[in-house]
C-alpha positions as CSV (number, residue, x, y, z in Angstrom):
1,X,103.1,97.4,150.5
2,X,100.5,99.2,148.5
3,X,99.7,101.7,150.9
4,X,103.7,102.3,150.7
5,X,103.9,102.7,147.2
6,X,101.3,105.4,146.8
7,X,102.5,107.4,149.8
8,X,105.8,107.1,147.6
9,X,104.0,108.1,144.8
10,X,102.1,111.1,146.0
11,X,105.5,112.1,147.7
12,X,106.7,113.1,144.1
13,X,103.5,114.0,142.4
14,X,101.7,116.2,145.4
15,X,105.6,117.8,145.9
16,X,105.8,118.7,142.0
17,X,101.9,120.3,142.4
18,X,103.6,122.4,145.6
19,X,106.4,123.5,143.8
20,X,104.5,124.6,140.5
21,X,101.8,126.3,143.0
22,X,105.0,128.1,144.6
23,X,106.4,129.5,141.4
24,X,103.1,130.8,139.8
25,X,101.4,131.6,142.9
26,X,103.6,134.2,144.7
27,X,102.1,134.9,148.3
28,X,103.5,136.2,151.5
29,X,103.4,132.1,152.5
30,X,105.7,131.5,149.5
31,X,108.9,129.9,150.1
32,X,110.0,130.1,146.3
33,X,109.4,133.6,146.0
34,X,110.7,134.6,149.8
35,X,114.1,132.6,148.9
36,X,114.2,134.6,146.2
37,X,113.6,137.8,148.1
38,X,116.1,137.8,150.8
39,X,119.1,136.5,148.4
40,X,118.7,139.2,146.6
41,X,118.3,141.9,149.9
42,X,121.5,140.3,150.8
43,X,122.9,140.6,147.3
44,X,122.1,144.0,147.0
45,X,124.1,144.8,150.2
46,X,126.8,143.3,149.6
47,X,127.2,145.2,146.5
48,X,126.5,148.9,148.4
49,X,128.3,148.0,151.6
50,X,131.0,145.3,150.9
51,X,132.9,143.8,153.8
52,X,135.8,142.5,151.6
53,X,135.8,145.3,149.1
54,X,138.4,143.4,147.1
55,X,136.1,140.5,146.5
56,X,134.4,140.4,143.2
57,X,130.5,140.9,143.5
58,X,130.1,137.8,141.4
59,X,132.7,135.8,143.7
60,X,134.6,132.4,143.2
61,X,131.8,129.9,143.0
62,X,128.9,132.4,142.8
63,X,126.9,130.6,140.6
64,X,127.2,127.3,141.8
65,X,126.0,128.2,145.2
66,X,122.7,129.8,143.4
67,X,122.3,126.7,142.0
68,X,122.8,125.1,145.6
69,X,120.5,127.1,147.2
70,X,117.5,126.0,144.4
71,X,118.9,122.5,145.3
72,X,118.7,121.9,148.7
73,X,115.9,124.1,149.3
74,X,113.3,122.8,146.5
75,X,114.9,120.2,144.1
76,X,116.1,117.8,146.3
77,X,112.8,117.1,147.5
78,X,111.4,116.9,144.2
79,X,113.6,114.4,143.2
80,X,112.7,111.5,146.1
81,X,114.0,113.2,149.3
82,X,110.0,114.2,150.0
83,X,108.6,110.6,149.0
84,X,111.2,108.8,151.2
85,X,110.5,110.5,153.9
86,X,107.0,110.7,154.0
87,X,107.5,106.6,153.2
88,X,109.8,106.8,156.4
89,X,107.3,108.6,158.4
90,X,104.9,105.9,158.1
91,X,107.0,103.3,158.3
92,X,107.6,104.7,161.9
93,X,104.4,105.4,163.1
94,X,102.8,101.6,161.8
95,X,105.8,100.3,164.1
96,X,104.6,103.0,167.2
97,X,101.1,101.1,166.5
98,X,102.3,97.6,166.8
99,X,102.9,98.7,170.6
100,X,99.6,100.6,170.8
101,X,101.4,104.0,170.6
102,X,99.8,106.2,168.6
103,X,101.7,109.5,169.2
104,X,105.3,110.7,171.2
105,X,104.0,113.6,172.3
106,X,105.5,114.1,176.0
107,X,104.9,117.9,176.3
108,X,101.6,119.0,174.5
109,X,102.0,122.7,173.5
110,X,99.4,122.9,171.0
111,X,97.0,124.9,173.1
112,X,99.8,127.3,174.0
113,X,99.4,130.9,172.2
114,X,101.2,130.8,168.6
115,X,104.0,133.4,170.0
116,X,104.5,130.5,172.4
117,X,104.7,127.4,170.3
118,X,106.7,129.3,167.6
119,X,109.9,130.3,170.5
120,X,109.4,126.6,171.4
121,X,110.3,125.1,168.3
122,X,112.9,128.1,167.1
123,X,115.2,127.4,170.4
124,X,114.4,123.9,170.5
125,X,115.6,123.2,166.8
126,X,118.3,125.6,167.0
127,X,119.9,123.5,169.4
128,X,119.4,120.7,167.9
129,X,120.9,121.9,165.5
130,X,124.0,123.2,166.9
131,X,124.6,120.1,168.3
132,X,124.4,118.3,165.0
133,X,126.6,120.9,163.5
134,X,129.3,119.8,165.7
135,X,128.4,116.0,165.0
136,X,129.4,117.0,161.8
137,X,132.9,118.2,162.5
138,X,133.6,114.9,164.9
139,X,132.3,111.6,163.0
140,X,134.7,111.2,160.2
141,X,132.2,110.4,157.3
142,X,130.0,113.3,158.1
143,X,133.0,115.7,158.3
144,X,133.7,114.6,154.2
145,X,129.9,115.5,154.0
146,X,130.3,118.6,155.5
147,X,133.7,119.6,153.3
148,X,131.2,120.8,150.9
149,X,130.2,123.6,152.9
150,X,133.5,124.4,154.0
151,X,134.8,124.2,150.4
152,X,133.8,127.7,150.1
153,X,137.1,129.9,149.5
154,X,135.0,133.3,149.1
155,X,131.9,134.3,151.0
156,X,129.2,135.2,149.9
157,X,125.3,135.2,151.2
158,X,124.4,132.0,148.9
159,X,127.3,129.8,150.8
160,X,124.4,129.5,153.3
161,X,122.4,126.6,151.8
162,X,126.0,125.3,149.7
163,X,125.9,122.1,151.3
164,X,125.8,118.4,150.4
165,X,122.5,116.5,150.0
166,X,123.1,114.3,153.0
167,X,123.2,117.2,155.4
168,X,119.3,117.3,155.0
169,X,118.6,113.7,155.6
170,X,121.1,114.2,159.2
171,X,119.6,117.0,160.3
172,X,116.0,116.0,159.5
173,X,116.4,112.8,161.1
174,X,117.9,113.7,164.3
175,X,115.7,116.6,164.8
176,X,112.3,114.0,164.2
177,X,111.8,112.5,167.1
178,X,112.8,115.5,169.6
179,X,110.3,117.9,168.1
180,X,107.6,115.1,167.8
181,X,107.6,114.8,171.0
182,X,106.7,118.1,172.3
183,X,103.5,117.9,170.1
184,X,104.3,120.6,167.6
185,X,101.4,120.6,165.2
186,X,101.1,124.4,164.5
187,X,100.7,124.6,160.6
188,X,102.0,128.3,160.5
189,X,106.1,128.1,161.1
190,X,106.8,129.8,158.5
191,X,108.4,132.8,160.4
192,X,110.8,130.7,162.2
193,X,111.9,129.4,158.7
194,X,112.0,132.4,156.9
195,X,114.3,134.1,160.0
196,X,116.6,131.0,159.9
197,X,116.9,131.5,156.5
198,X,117.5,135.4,156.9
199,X,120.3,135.1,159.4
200,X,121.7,132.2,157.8
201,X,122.1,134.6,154.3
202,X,123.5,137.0,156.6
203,X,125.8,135.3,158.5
204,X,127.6,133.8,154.9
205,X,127.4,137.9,153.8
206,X,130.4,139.9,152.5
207,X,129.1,142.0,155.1
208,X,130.3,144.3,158.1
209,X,128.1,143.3,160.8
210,X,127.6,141.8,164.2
211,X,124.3,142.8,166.2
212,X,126.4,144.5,168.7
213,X,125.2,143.4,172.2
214,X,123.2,141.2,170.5
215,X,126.1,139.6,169.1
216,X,125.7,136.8,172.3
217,X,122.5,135.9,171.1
218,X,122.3,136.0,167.4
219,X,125.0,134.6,165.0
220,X,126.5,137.0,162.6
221,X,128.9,137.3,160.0
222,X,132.1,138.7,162.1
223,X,131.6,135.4,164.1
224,X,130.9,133.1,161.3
225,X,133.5,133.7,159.1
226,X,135.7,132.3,161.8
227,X,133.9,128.8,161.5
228,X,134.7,128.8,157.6
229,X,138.9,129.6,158.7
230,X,141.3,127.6,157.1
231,X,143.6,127.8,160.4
232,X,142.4,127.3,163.6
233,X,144.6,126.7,167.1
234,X,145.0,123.6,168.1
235,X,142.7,123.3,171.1
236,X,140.0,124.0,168.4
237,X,140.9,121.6,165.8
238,X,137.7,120.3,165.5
239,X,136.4,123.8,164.9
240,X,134.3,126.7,166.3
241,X,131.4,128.8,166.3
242,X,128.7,126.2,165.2
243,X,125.6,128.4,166.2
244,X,123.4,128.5,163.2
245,X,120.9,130.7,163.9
246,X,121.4,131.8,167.9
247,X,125.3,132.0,168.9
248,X,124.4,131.8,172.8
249,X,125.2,127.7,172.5
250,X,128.9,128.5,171.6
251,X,129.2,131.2,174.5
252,X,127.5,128.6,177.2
253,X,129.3,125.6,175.8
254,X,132.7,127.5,174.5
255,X,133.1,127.3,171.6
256,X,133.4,130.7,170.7
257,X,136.0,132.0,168.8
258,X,137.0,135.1,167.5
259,X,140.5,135.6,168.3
260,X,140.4,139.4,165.8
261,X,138.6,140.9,162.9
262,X,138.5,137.9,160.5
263,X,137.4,140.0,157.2
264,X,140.6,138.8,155.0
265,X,141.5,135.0,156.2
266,X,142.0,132.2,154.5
267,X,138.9,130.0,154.1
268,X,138.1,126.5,153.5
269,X,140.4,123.1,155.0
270,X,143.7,121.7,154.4
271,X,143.8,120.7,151.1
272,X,140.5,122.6,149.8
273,X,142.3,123.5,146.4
274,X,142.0,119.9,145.2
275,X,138.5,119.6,146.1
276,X,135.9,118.3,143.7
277,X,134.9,121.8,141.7
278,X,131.8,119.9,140.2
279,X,128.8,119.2,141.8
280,X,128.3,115.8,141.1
281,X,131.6,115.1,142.0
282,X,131.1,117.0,145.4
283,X,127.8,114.4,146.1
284,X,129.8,111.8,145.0
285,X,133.0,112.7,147.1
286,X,132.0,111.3,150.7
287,X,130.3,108.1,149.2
288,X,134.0,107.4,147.1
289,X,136.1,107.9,150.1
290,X,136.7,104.9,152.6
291,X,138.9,106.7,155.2
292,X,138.4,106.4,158.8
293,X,140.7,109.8,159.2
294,X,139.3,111.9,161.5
295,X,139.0,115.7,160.3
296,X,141.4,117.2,163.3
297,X,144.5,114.3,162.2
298,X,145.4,117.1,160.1
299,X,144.4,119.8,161.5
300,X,143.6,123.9,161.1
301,X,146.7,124.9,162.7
302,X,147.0,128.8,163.7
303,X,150.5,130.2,161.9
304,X,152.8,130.5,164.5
């Protein structure tokens, strides 16, 4: 249990040394500073170019989806997330030993070029991702998760990384064990994070844009804004368009909508006006609610 406690410990006290070294050490590496960097590219073009010229610059919720993005991006793993899961970690690979398994690599890549191992682990974690993008719109308690994210009414680039705390632990866990086993070790990902991050700024924009052909490939804000839509047809009650970085999953598995230019629908779910305003009480929200209510038993109906 020692050994436990002081991985625990070093989990808050090694991430508050990273985060201090982020902020006073800006770098090309940085995350802290490149966060800061591409929100405000994305900022500053939605204030020249506006796709919804009507929407205020400082939209509906603005601020509290800054304070999101610091959040979910660096403050929620100062404040345990890192030190459980690097408690978790071990936890798991003391068990592995028990049956003399030391690793799970089934496909080693490490001696591949870096271009190489970097494309594996973009497409590989972006459809991991998709898929538990969709999970989130299908199990009932991780649809109330996900209401925070849809709980955005206007869009804006920082309604990217508004999203609740538990979305991290989901996505982290279920993306463990596939990308431990293809060996990824490569210390240098940072690219494949940073243009995640990029298009996922982009694709929450107040912004005209769509890649053109590209548009099959890459995910975009004319295609997103349809996943945020208050009113969706029936044969897409559980929603659409859950690419997060690549929108090729939605075109092979079809679940692709984009029925006309989106720019001025409604956003959010049924009933978003009496959602929680404050953040605690968004956290809060799914853990308070004991309803086995599945998100399409009231669904986004189109208007007829």
């Amino acid at each position: 249990m020692q050994k436990y406690f002081e991985i625990f410990v070093n989990g808050f006290t090694g991430y508050w040394s990273y985060l201090v070294h982020e902020i006073t050490h800006p770098a090309w590496n940085n995350y802290f500073w490149w966060l800061i960097g591409v929100s405000l590219f994305f900022f500053a073009l939605e204030i020249i170019i506006p796709w919804r010229k009507k929407q205020p610059v400082f939209r509906k919720d603005f601020w509290k989806d800054a304070f999101y993005m610091f959040f979910n991006f660096f403050l929620f793993s100062l404040i345990g997330y890192n030190a459980v899961s690097d408690v978790f970690v071990q936890l798991f690979n003391d068990f592995l030993a028990l049956f003399g398994v030391s690793n799970l690599v089934a496909l080693e890549i490490n001696s591949w070029p870096v271009w190489g191992q970097l494309l594996t682990l973009f497409v590989l974690r972006d459809f991991i991702h998709f898929n538990v993008h969709r999970l989130l719109h299908t199990v009932p308690w991780l649809w109330e998760v996900h209401k925070v994210h849809h709980s955005v009414q206007q869009m804006g680039f920082a309604a990217h990384l508004r999203y609740h705390f538990m979305e991290t632990v989901v996505y982290r866990f279920l993306e463990y064990l596939p990308l431990a086993m293809i060996g990824f070790g490569i210390t240098d990902f940072f690219v494949v994070h940073i243009f995640a991050l990029a298009i996922g700024h982009l694709n929450h924009s107040n912004l005209n844009f769509d890649f053109g052909p590209l548009k099959y490939i890459l995910n975009n804000p004319k295609m997103h804004i349809w996943h945020h839509a208050k009113e969706l047809p029936e044969e897409h009650k559980h929603g659409v368009n859950f690419g997060i970085t690549l929108s090729i999953w939605d075109y092979l598995f079809h679940t692709n909508y984009i029925p006309k230019d989106g720019r001025d629908i409604p956003l959010g779910f049924e009933g978003v006006e009496e959602f929680p305003d404050g953040f605690i009480e968004q956290q809060m929200g799914p853990f308070r609610k004991h309803s086995d209510q599945l998100p399409d038993e009231k669904p986004r109906l189109a208007k007829q």
